[in-house]
TIDO-552062 format. One record per residue: x, y, z of N, C-alpha, C in turn; residue in one letter. Coordinates in steps of 0.1 Angstrom, whole numbers. Layout:
! TIDO-552062
[node [X, Y, Z], [X, Y, Z], [X, Y, Z], "A"] ...
END
This chain:
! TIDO-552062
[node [212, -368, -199], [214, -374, -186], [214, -389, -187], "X"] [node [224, -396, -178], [224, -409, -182], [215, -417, -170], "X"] [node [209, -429, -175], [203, -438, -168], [209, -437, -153], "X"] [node [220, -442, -154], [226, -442, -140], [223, -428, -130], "X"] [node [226, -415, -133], [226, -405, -127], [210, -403, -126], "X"] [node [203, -406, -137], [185, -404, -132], [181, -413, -124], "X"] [node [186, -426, -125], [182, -434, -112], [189, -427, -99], "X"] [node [199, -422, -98], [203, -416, -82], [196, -401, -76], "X"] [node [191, -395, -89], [185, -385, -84], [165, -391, -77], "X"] [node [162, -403, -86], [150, -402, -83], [151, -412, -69], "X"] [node [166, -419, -66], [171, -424, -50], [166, -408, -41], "X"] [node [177, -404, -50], [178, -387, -36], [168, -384, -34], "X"] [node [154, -384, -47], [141, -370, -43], [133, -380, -34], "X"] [node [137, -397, -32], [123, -407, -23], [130, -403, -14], "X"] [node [142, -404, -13], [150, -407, 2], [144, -393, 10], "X"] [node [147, -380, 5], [140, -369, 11], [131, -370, 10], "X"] [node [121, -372, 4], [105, -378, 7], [100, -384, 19], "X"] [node [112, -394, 17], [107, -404, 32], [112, -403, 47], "X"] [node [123, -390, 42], [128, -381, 56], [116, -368, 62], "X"] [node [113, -361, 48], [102, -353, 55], [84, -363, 61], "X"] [node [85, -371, 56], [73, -385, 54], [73, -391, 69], "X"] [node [87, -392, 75], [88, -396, 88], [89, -381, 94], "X"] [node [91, -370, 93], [91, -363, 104], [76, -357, 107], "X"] [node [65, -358, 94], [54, -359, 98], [48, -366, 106], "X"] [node [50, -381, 100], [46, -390, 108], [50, -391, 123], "X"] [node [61, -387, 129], [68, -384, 142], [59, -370, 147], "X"] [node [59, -360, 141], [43, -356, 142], [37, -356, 149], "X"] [node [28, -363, 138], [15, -366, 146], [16, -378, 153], "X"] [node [25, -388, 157], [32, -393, 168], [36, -390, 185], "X"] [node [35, -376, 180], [42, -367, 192], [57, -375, 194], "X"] [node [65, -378, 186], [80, -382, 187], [84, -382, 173], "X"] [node [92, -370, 168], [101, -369, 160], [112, -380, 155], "X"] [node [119, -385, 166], [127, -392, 165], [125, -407, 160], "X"] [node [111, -407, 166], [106, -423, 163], [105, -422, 142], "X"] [node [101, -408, 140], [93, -409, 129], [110, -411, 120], "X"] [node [120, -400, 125], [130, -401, 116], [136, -414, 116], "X"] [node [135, -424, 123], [138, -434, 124], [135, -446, 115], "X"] [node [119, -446, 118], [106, -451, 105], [116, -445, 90], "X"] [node [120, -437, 90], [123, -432, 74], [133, -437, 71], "X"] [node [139, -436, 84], [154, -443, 79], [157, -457, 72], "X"] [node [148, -464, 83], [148, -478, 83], [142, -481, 66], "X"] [node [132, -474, 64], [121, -475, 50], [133, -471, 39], "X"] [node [140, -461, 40], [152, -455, 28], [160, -466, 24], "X"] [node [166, -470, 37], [173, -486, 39], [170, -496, 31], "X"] [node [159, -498, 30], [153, -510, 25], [153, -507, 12], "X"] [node [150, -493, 11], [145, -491, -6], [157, -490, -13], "X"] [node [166, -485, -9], [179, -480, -16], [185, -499, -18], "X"] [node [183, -510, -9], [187, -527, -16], [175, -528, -26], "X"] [node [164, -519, -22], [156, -528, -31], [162, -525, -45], "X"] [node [160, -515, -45], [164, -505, -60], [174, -507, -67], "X"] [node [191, -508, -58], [201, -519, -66], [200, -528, -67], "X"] [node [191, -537, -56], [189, -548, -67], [180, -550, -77], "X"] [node [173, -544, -77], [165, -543, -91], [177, -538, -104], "X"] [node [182, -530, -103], [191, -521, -113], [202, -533, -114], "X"] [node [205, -542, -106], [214, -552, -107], [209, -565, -115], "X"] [node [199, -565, -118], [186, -580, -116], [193, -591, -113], "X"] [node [189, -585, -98], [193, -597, -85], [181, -591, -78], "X"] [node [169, -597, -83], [155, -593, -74], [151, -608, -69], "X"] [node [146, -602, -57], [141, -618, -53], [152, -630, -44], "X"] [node [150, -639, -40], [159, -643, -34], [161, -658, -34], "X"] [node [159, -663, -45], [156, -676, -51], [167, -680, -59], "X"] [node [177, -691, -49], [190, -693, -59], [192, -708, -52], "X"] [node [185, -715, -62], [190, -725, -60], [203, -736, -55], "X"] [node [211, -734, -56], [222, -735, -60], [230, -729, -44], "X"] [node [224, -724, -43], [224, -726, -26], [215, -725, -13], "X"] [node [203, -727, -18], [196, -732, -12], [184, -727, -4], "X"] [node [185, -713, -12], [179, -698, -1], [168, -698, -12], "X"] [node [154, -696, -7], [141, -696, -14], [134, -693, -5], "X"] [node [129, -676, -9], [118, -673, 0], [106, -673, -11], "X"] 
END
C-alpha cells in the first residue's frame, strides 16, 4: 500500500471517528445536531491540517508576504 492511500484511509478512520465523537457528544448535549456539527467543523480543520503537513506548508510564516502567526 502506498504512502498516499495509507494517509487517506487513516483521513477516512479520524473523519468517522470524529463523526461518531460528535454524535456522542450531541448526546450527552441533548442536541445531535450541534454535536454533528462540532465534528464537522473539527474534520475540516484536520483534513488542512494534514495536507498541509503532507505538503510541508505547515505553519503560516512567509515572509515574503508578510503573514506571521
Amino acid at each position: 500500500m502506498s504512502a498516499r492511500t495509507k494517509q487517506r484511509w487513516i483521513w477516512l478512520g479520524g473523519t468517522v471517528a470524529l463523526v461518531v465523537l460528535g454524535v456522542v457528544i450531541g448526546l450527552i448535549l441533548q442536541n445531535v445536531g450541534l454535536g454533528l456539527l462540532l465534528a464537522l467543523v473539527v474534520s475540516i480543520v484536520w483534513l488542512i491540517a494534514t495536507e498541509s503537513r503532507r505538503g510541508d506548508n505547515t505553519g503560516v510564516n512567509d515572509e515574503s508576504t508578510g503573514i506571521e502567526v
